[in-house]
BAKOL-867542 format. One record per residue: x, y, z of N, C-alpha, C in turn; residue number from 1. Coordinates in steps of 0.001 Angstrom, whole numbers, m for minus. Last residue first. Example, Ala and Ser with C-alpha at 12.3 -4.5 7.8 and 13.67 -1.06 7.14 Angstrom:
SITE      n_px      n_py      n_pz     ca_px     ca_py     ca_pz      c_px      c_py      c_pz     n
SITE     12850     m2250      7080     13670     m1060      7140     12900        30      7870     2
SITE     13190     m5690      7800     12300     m4500      7800     13200     m3300      7800     1
//
This chain:
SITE      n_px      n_py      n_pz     ca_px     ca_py     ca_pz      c_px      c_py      c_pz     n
SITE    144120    155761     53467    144674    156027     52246    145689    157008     51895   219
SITE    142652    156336     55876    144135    155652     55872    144601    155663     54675   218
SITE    140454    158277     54957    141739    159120     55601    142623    157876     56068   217
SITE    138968    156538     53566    140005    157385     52849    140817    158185     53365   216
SITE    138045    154819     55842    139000    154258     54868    139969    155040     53812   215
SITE    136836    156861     56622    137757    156410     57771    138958    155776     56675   214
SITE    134262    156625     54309    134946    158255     54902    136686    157470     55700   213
SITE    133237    154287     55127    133973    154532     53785    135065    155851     54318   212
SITE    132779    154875     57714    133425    153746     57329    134388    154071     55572   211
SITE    130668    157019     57021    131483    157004     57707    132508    156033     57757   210
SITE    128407    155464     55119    129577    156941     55117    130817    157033     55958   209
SITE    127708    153411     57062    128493    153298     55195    129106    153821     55464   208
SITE    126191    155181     58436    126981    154514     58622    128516    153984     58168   207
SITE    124451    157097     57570    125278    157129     57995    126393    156400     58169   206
SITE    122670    155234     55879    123797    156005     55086    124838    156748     56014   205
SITE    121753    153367     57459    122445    152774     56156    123540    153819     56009   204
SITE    120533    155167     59191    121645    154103     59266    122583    154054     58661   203
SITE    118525    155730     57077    119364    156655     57893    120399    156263     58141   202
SITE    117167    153686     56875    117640    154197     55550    118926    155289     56064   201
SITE    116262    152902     59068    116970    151663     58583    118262    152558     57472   200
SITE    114661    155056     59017    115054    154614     60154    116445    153959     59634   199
SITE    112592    154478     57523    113661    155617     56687    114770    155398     58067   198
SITE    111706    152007     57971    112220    152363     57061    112923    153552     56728   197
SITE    110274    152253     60461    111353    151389     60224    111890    151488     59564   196
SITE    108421    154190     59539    109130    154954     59824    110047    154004     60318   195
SITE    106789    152780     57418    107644    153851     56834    108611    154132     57724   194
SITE    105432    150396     59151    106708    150106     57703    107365    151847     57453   193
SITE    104011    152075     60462    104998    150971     60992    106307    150595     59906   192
SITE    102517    153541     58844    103134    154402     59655    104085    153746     60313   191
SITE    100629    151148     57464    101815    152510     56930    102676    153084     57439   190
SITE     99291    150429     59749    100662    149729     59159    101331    150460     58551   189
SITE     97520    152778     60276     98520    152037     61732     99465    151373     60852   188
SITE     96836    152795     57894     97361    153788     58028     98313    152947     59356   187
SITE     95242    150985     57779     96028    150452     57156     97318    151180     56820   186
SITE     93702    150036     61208     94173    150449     59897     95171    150363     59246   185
SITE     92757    149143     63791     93540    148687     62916     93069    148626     61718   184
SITE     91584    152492     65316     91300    151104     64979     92535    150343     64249   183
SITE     91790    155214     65175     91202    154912     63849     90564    153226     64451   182
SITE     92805    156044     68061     91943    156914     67284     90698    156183     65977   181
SITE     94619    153610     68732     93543    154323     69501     92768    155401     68781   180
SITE     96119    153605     65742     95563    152271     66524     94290    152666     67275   179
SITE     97415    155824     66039     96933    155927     65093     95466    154731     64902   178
SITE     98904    155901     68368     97905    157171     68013     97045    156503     67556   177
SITE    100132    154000     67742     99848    153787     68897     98269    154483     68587   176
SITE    102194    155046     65485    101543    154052     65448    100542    153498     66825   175
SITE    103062    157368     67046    102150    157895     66298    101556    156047     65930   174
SITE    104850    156201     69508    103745    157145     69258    102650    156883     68180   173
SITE    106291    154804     67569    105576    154238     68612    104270    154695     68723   172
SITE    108269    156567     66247    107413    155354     65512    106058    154555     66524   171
SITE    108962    158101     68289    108030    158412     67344    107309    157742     66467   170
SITE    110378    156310     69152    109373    156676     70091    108134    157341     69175   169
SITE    112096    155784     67688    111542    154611     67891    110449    155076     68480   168
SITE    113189    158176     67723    113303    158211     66246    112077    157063     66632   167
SITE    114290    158347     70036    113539    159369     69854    112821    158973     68781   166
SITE    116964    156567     70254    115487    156334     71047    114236    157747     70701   165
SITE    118297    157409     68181    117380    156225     68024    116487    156246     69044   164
SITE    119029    160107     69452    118664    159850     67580    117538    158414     67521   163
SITE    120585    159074     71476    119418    160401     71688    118397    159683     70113   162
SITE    122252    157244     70592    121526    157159     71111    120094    157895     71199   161
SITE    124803    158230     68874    123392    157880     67881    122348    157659     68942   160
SITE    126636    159034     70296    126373    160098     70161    124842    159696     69001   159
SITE    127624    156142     70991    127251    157239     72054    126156    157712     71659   158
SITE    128094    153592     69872    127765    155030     69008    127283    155570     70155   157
SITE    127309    151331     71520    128386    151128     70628    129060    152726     70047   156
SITE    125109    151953     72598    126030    152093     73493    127142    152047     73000   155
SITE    123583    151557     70165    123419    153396     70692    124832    153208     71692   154
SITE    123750    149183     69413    124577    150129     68408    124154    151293     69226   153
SITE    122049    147804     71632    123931    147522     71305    124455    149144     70331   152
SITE    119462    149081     70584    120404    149480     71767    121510    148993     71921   151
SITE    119179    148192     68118    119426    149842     68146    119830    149827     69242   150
SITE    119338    145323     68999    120257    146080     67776    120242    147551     67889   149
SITE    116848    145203     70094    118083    145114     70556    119139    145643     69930   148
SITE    115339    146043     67632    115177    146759     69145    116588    146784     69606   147
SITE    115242    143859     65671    116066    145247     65749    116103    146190     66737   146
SITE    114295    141692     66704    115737    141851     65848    116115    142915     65466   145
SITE    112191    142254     67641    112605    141420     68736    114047    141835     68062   144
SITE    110924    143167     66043    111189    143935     67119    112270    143384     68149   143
SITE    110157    141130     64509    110737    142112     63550    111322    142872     64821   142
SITE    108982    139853     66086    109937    138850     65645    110693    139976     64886   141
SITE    106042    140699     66404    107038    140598     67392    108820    140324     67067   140
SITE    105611    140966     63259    105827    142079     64423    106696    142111     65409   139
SITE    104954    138053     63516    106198    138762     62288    106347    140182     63178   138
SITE    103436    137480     65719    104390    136889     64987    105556    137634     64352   137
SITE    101158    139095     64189    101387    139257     65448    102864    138498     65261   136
SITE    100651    137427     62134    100710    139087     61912    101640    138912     63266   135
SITE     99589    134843     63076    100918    135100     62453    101309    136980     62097   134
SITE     97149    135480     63979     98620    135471     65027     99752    135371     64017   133
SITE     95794    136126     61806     95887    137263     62921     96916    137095     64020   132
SITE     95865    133911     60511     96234    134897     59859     96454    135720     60485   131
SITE     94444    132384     62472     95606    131909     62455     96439    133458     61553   130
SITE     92306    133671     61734     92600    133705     63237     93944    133407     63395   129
SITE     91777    132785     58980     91507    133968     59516     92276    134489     61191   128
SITE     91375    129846     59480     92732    131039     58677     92738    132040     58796   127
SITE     88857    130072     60763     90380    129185     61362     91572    129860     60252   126
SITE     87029    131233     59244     87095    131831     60407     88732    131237     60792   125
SITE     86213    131489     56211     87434    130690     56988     87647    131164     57916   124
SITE     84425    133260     55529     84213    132397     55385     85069    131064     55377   123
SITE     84281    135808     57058     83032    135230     57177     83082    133924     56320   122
SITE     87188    136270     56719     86649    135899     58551     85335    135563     58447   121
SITE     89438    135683     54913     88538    135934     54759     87535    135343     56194   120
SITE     92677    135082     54776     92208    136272     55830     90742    136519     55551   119
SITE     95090    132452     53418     93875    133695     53291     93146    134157     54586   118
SITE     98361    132693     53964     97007    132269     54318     96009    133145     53592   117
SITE    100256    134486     52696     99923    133352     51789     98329    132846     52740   116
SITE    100721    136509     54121    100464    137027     52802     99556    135845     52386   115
SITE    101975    134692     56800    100658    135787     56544     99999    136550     55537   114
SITE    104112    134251     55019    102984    133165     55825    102115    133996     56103   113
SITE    105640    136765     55033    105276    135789     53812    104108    135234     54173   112
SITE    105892    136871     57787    105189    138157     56998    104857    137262     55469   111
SITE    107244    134628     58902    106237    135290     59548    105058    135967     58144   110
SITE    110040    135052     57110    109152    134051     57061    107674    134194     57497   109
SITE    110644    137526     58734    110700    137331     56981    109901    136427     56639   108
SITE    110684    136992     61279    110238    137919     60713    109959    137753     59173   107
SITE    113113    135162     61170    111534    134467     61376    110580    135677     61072   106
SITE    115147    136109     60623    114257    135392     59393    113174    135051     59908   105
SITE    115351    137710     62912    115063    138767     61557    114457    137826     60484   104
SITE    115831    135814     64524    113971    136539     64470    114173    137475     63763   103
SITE    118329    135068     63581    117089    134534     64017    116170    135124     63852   102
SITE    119753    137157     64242    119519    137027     62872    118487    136020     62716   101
SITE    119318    137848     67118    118844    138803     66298    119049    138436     65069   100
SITE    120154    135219     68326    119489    135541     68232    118814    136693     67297    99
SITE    123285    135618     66964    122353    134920     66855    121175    135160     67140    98
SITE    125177    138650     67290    124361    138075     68233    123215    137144     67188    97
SITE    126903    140192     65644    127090    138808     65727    126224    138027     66534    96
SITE    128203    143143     64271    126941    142590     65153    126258    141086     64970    95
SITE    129362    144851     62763    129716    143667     63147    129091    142760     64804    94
SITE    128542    146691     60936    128405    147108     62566    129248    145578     63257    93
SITE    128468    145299     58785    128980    146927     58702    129774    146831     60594    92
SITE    126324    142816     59516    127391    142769     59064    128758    144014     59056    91
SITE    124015    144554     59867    124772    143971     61226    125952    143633     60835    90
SITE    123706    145688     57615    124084    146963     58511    124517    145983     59582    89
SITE    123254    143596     56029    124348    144633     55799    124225    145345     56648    88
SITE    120510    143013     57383    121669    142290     57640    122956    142966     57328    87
SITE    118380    144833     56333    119212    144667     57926    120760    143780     58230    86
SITE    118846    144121     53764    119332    145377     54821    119990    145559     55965    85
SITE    117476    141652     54187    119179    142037     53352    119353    143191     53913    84
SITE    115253    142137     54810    115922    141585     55489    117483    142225     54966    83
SITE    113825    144044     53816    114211    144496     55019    115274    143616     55369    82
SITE    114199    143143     50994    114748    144045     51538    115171    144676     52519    81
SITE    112094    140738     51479    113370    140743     51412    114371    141570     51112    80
SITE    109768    141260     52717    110583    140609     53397    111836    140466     52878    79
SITE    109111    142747     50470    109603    143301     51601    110091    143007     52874    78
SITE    108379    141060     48348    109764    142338     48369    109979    142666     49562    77
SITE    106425    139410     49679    107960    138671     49291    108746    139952     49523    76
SITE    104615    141106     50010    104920    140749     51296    106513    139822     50865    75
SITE    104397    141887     47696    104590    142930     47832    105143    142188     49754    74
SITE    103275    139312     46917    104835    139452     45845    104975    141166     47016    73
SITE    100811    138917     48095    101994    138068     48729    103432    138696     47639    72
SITE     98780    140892     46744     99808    141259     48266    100603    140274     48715    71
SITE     99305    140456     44344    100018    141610     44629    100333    141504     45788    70
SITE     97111    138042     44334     98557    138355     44309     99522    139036     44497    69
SITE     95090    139562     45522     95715    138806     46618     96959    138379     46020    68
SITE     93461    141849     44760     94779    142313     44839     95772    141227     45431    67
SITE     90411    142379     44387     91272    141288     43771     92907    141931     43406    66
SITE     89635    142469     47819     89801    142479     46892     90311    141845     45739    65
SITE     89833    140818     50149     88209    141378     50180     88206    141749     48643    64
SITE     93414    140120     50983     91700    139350     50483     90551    139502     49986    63
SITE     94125    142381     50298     94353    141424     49618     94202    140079     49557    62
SITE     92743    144589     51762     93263    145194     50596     93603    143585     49568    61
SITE     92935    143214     54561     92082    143456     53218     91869    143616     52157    60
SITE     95763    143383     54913     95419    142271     54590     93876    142721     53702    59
SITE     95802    145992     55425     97013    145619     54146     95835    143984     54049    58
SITE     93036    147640     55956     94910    147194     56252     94963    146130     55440    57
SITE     90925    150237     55203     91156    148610     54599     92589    149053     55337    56
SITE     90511    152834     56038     89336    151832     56253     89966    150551     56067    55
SITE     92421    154190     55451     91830    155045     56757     90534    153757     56737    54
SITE     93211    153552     52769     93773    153092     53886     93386    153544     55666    53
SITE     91297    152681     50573     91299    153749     51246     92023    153383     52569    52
SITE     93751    150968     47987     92202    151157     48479     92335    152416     49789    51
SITE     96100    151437     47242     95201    150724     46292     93485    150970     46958    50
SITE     97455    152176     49160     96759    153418     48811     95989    152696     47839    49
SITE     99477    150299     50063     98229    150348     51021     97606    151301     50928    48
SITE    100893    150054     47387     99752    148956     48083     98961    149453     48995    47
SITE    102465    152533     47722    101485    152084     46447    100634    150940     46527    46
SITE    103991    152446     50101    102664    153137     50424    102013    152957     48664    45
SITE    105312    149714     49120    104207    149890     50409    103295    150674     50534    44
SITE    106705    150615     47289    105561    149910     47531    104748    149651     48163    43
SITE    108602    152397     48952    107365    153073     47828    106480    152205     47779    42
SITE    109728    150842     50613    109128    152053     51279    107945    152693     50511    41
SITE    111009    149561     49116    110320    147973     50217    109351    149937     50550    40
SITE    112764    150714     48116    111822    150398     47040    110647    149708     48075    39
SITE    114412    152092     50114    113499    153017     49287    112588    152085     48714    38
SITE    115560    149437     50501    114658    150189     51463    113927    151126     51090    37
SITE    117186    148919     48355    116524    148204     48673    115245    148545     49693    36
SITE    118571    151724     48136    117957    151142     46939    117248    149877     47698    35
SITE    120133    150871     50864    119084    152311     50754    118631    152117     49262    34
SITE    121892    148151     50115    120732    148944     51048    119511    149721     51015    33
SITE    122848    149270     47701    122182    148401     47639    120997    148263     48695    32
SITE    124203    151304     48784    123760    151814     47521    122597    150558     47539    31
SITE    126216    150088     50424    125429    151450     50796    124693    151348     49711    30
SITE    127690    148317     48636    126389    147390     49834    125596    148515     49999    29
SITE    129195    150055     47101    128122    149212     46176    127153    148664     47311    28
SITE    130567    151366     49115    129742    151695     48225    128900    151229     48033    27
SITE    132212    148560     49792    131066    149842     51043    130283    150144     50280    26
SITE    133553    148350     47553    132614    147341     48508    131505    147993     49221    25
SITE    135254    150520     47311    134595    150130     46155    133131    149350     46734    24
SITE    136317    149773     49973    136032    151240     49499    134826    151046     48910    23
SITE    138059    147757     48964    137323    147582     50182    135968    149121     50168    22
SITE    139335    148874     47001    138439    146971     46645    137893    147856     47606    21
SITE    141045    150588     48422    140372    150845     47807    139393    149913     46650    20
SITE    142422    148932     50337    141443    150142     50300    140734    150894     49787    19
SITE    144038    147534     48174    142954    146684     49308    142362    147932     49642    18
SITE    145443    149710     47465    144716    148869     46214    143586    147981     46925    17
SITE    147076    150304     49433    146219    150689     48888    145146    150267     48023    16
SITE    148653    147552     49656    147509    148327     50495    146697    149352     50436    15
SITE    149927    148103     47487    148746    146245     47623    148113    147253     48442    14
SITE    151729    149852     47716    150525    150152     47054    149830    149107     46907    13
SITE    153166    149251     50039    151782    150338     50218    151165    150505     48738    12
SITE    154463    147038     48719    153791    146635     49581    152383    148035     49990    11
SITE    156135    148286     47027    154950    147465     46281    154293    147337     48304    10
SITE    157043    150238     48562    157120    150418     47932    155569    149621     46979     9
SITE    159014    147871     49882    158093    148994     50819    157140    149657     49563     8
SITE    160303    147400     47962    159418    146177     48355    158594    146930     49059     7
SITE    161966    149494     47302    161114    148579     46413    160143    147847     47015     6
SITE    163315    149429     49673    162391    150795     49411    161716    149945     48178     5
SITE    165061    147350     49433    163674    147358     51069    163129    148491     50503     4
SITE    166362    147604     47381    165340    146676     47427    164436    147173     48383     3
SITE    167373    149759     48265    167207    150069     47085    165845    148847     47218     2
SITE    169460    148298     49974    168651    149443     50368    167571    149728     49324     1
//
């Protein structure tokens, strides 16, 4: 008798001890996330304020000027925060659909390749053009991998639905606005990267939270 309460005994505290590794884990990915998305969020608007963003988009800013290194290391960080992000939250969510990790790297790849061509239209018209579908490209390819994803996770999460389709609409909206009023600006991209981003950032922390949270009421 004495033994089976011993062994019971070591056995809830391995399991604890796994809940709390596992715990420890959440944390450190939550933290890594939203530290990765805050930083892909500041740079962005510290690049596309280098010049007057109601006139220059991002690519100007790093052809016309002398910012063209900055803008492929600022198109590296942020292909690779969004990505890792995103991916810890499909990983969290256990969201396994191929396709969507697909066109999250082709997104990643996309946005690099468009840093690295040059974009000067009076005097490489053919990189220039090619520079304008690969934009296009990384856009589509960024939408293509998280669209779906917010609608698996709204039917997955009831009660996140209202939240995401409102949250996307507003990103829509006002990037739409911003397109028909100004033109392609650098504000239309600002307004694309920020509000994917606190979007992503929201997630993150709901999410985490909650998971972590679940793990300390089996503890």
């Amino acid at each position: 008798m004495d033994d089976q309460i011993k062994t019971s005994s070591i056995s809830r505290e391995n399991e604890n001890q796994l809940l709390s590794e596992e715990r420890a884990l959440l944390r450190r990915k939550r933290f890594w996330a939203i530290t990765m998305l805050v930083i892909a969020i500041f740079f962005t608007m510290i690049y596309a304020t280098l010049k007057n963003p109601f006139i220059n988009t991002f690519s100007k800013i790093g052809n016309y000027y002398s910012y063209r290194g900055l803008y492929i290391f600022w198109a590296v960080v942020i292909s690779f925060c969004f990505h890792v992000s995103t991916l810890l939250l499909f990983d969290l969510t256990d969201y396994t659909r191929k396709w969507g990790h697909l066109a999250l790297a082709l997104a990643s790849f996309f946005l690099i390749i468009t840093a690295i061509i040059p974009s000067v239209k009076e005097e490489l018209f053919f990189l220039h053009v090619v520079h304008k579908w690969t934009t296009f490209f990384f856009v589509m390819s960024l939408l293509t991998a998280i669209h779906p994803y917010f609608v698996w996770l709204a039917r997955r999460i009831p009660r996140l639905k209202k939240l995401l389709r409102n949250w996307q609409l507003v990103i829509l909206l006002t990037c739409m606005g911003s397109l028909l009023i100004q033109g392609q600006t650098g504000i239309f991209e600002l307004l694309f990267f920020l509000g994917t981003g606190t979007l992503l950032i929201y997630l993150c922390w709901v999410l985490f939270t909650e998971k972590i949270e679940k793990l300390e009421n089996n503890d």
